[in-house]
C-alpha positions as CSV (number, residue, x, y, z in Angstrom):
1,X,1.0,26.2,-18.3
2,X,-2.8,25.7,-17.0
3,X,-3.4,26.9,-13.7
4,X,-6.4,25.0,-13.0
5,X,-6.3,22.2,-11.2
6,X,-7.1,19.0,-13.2
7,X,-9.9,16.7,-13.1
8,X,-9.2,13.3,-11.0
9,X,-9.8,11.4,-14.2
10,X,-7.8,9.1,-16.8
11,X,-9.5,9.4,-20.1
12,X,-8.7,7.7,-23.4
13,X,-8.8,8.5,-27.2
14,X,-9.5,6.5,-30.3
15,X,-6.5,6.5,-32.6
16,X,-2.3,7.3,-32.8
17,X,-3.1,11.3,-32.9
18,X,-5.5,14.0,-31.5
19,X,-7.5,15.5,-34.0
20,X,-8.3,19.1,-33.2
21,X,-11.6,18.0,-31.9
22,X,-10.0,16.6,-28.8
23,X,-7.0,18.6,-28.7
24,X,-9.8,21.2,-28.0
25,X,-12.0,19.0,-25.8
26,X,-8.4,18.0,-24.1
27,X,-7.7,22.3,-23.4
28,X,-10.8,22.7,-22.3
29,X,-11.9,19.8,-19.8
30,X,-8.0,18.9,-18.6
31,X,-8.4,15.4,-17.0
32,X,-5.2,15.0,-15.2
33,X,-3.9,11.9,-17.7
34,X,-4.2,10.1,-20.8
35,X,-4.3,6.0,-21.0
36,X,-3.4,5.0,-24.0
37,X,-4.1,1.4,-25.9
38,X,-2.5,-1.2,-28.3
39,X,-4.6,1.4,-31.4
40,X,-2.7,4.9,-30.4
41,X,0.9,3.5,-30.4
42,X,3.1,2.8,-33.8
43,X,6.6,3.3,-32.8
44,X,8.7,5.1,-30.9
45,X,8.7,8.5,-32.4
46,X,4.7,8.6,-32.8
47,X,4.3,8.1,-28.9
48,X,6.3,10.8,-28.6
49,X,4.8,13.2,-30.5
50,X,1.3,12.4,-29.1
51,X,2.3,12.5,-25.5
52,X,3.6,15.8,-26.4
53,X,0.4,16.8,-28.7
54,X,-1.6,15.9,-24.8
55,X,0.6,17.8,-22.8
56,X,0.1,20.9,-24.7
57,X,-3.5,20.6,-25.1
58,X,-3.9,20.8,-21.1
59,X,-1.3,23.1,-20.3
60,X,0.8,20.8,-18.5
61,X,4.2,19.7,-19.4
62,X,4.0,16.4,-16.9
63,X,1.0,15.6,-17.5
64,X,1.0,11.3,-17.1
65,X,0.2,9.4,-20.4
66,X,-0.2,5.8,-19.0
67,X,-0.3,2.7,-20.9
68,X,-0.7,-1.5,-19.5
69,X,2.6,-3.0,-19.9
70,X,3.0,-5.6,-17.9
71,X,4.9,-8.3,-19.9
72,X,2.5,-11.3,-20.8
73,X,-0.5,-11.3,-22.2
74,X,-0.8,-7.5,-21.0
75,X,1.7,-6.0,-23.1
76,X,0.8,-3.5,-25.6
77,X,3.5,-2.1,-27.8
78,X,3.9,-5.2,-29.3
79,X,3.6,-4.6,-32.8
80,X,7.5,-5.8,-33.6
81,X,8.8,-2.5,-33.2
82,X,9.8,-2.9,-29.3
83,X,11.1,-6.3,-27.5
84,X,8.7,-9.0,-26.5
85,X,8.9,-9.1,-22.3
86,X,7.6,-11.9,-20.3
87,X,4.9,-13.0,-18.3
88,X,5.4,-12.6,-14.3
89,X,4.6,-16.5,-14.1
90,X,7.9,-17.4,-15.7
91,X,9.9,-15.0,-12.6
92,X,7.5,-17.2,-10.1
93,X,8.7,-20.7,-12.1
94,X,12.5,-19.7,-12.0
95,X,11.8,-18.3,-8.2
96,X,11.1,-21.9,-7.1
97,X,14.3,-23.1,-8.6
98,X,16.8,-19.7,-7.9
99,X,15.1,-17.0,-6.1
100,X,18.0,-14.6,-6.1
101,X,18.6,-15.9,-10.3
102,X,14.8,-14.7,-10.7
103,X,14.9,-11.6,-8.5
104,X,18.2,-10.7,-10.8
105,X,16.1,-11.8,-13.7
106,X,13.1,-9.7,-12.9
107,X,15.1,-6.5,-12.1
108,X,17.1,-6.7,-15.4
109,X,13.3,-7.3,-16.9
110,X,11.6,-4.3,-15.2
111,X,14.9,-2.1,-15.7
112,X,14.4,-2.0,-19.6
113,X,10.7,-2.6,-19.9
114,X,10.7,1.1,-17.3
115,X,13.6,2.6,-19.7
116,X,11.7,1.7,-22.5
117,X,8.5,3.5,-21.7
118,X,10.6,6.5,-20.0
119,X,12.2,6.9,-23.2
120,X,9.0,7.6,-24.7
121,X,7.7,9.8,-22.0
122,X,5.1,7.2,-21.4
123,X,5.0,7.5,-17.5
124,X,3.7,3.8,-16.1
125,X,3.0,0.7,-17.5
126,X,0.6,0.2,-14.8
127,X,2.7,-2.6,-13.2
128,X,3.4,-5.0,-12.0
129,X,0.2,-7.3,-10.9
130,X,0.3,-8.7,-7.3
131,X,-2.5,-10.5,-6.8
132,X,-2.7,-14.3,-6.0
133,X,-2.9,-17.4,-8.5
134,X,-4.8,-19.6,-7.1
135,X,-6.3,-22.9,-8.0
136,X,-9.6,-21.4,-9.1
137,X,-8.7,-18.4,-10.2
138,X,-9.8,-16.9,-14.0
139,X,-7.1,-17.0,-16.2
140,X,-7.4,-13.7,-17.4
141,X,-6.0,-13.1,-13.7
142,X,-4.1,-15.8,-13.1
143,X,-1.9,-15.6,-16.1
144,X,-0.7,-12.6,-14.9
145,X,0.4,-13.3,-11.6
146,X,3.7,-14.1,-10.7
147,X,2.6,-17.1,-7.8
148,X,0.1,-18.6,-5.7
149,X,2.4,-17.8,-2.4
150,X,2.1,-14.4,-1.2
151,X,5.6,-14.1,0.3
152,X,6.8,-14.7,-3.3
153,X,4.5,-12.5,-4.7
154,X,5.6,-9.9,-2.3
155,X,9.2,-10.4,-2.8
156,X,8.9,-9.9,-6.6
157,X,6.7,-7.4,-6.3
158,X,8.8,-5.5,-4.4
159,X,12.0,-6.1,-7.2
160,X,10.1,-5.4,-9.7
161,X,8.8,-2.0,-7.9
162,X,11.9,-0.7,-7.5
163,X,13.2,-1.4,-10.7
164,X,10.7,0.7,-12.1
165,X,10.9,4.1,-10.2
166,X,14.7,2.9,-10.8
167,X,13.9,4.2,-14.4
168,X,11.3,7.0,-13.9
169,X,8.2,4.7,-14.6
170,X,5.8,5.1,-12.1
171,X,4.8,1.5,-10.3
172,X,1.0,0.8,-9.8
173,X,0.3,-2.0,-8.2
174,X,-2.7,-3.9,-9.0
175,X,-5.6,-5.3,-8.1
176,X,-5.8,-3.9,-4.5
177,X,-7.7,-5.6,-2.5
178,X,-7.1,-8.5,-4.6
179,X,-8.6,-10.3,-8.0
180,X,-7.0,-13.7,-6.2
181,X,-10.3,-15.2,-5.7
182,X,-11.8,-14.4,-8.7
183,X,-13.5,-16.9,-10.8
184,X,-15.4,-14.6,-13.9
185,X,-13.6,-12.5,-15.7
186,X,-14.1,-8.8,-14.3
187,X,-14.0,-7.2,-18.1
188,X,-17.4,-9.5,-18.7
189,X,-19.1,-10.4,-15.2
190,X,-18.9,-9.1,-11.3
191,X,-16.9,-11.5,-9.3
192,X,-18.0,-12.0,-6.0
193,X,-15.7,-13.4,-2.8
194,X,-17.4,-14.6,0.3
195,X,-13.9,-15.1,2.1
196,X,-13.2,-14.1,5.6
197,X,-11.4,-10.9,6.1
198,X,-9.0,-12.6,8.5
199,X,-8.7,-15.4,5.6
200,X,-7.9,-12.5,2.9
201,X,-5.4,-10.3,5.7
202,X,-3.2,-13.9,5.4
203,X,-3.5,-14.5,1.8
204,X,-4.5,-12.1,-0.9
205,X,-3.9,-9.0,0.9
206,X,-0.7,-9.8,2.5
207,X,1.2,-8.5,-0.6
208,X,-0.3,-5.0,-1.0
209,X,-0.1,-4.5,3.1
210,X,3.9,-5.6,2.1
211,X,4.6,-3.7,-0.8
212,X,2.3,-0.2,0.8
213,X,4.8,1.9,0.1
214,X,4.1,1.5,-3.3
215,X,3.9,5.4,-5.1
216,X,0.2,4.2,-6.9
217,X,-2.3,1.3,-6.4
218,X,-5.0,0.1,-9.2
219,X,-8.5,-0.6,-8.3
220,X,-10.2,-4.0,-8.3
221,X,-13.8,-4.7,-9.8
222,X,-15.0,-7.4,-7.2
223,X,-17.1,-7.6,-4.3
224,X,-16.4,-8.6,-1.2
225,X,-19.5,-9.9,0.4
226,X,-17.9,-9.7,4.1
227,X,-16.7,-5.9,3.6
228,X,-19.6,-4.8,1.4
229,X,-22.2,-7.2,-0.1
230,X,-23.6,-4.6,-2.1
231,X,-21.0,-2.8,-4.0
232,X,-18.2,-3.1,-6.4
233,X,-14.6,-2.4,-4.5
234,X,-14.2,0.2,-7.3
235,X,-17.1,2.5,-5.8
236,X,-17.3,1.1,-2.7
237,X,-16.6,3.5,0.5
238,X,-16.4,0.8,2.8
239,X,-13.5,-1.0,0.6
240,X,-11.6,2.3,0.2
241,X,-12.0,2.6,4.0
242,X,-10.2,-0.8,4.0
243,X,-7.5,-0.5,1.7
244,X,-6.9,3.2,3.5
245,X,-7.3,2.2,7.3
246,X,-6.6,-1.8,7.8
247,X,-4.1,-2.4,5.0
248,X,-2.7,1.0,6.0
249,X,-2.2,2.0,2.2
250,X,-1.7,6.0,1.8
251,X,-0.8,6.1,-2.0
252,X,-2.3,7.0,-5.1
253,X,-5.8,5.1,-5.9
254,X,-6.9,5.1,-9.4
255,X,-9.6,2.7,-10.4
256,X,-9.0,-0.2,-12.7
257,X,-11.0,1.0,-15.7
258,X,-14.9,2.2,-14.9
259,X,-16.2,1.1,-18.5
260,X,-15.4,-2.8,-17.7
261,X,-18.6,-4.9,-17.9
262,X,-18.4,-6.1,-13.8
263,X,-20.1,-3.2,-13.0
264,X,-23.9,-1.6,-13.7
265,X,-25.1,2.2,-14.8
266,X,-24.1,4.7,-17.1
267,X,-20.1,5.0,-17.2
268,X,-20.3,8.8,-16.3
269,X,-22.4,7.4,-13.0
270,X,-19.9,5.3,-12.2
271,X,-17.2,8.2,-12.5
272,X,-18.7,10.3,-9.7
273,X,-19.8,6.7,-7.7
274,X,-15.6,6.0,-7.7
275,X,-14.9,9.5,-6.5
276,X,-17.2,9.6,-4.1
277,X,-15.8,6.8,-2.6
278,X,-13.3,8.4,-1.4
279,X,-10.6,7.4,-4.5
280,X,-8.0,9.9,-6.0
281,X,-8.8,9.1,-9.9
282,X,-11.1,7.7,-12.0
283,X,-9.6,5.6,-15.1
284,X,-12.3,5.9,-18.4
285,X,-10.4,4.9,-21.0
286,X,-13.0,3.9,-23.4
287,X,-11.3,6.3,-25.8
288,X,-15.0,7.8,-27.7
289,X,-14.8,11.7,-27.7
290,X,-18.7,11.9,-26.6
291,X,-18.2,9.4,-23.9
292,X,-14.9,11.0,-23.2
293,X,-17.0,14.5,-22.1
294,X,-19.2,12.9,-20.3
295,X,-17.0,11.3,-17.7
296,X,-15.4,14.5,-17.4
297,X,-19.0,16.4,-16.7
298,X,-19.3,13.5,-13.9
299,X,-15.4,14.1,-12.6
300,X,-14.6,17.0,-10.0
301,X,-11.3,18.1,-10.3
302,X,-8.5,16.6,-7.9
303,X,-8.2,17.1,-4.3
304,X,-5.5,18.9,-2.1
305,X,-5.0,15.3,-0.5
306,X,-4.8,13.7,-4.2
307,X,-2.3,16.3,-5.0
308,X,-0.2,15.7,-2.2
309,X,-0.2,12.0,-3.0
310,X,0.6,12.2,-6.5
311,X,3.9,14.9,-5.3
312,X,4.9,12.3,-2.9
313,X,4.7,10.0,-5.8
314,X,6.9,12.2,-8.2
315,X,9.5,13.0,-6.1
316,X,10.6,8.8,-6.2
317,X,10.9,8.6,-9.9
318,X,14.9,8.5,-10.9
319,X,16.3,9.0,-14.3
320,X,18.4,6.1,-14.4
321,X,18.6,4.3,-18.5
322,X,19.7,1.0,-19.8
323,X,20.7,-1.2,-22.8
324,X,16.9,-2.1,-23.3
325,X,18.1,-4.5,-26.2
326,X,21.0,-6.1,-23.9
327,X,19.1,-6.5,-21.0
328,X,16.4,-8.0,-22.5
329,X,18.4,-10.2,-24.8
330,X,20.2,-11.2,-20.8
331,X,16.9,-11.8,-19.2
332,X,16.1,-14.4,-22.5
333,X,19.4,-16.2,-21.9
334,X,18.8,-16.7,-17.9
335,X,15.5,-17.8,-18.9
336,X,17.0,-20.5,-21.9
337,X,19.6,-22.1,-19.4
338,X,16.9,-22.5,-16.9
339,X,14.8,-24.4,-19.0
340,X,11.3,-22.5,-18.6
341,X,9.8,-21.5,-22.2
């Protein structure tokens, strides 16, 4: 086991298997997780193996391996070898006909979809997304939402939440502040919101001041003129002091990922610019070796806060498994009586 303390960094890698060039990058540097993509996963057995070829290489025998799997559009093992889940959207639709049918639903959903990943050792799925879908928001947002209303979107939220440290799959809520508002996508182009803070404290942030308790949150790449016109949320001080102080969030920050086009400079500048805003990890999951070791020459290594947070985190995570197959196959037939595609 490495007794160094890891750097406050995700990293990627290109492919289903480290080659000895990055188990020996992996040994040396020790980022505290790997975030893998739809190119490193095959089936079940193969996750395994690699999540267990990254442990060893840092020393660390629970060291996170993170992946997006959100249902949806966001879903990556979906290459036929694991169930197909659904997009948040259709829980908001069948919430406006049954809420207590969808909140069933949802749990059922997030219970195999968490076994599923656990089963693998994959620790999160970086779920569930509670920002807002409004009227003008991007669809690469908005198709991942579950509602336009924040009390629904905090009520599923919180479901889904629970169902997943139900299973031992960390939740990270995501986009804190909020990509409600958003109308460029932030993979391509800096959104910008002008809104009121006392506009945003009603709407968009309402359901991550709700759902705080929440063990991680992700990152946004947005700015809020009216908190700070000149920076990105993502590596902006003044944001963190919001998310932190006014929506009274004390979890785990990790940035949504620093190599998205929204923001400006080198990617290993924008490493120490998100640490130095005061967040507990930086996610650079680009996956290029090179690139790789120079995010984690621009990372420090995680603070004694940081650690404390991600302990408190941890200690939440349960062990319950499911059916995955027979819950899944249950959320399909709630969702075929109900009429919603």
């Amino acid at each position: 086991m490495s007794t160094s303390t890891p750097l406050a960094l995700f990293v990627g890698m290109p492919s289903p298997e480290l080659s000895e060039n990055e188990v020996a990058f992996f040994k040396e540097a020790n980022p505290f997780g790997l975030f893998l993509f739809k190119r490193n996963v095959q089936n079940n057995d193969q996750v395994r193996r690699l999540v267990a070829q990254f442990r060893e290489a840092v020393g660390r025998d629970n060291a996170p391996v993170y992946i997006d799997q959100e249902g949806g559009r966001v879903q990556r093992l979906d290459n036929g070898n694991w169930p197909l889940f659904r997009p948040l959207g259709h829980f908001g639709q069948l919430a406006k006909i049954d809420l207590d049918l969808a909140k069933h639903a949802l749990r059922q959903s997030h219970l195999a979809m968490g076994s599923m990943m656990s089963e693998m050792h994959i620790g999160s799925g970086t779920a569930p997304v509670v920002d807002l879908a409004r009227a003008g928001t991007h669809a690469i947002i908005s198709s991942r939402t579950f509602s336009s209303d924040p009390e629904i979107v905090a009520v599923l939220g919180r479901v889904a939440i629970d169902a997943l440290l139900e299973t031992g799959s960390m939740p990270i809520m995501k986009h804190v502040p909020g990509y409600g508002r958003v109308e460029v996508d932030p993979h391509h182009d800096l959104p910008v919101v002008h809104a009121d803070v006392a506009d945003l404290m009603g709407t968009d942030f309402l359901p991550f001041m709700r759902l705080k308790d929440t063990p991680w949150a992700m990152v946004a790449h947005l700015i809020f003129t009216r908190i700070d016109p000149d920076l990105p949320a993502s590596i902006s001080p003044k944001v963190c002091d919001l998310i932190r102080n006014t929506l009274g969030y004390d979890g785990v920050l990790t940035t949504d990922c620093l190599t998205m086009d929204a923001l400006s400079g080198t990617w290993d500048s924008r490493v120490t610019a998100a640490l130095d805003a005061g967040y507990d990890i930086a996610l650079h999951s680009q996956g290029d070796l090179s690139q790789s070791e120079a995010a984690c020459k621009a990372a420090r290594p995680l603070s004694e806060v940081s650690l404390k947070r991600i302990a408190r985190a941890e200690a939440r995570l349960g062990t319950t498994r499911v059916d995955v197959q027979a819950l899944h196959a249950e959320v399909e037939e709630i969702f075929r009586e109900s009429g919603i595609a």
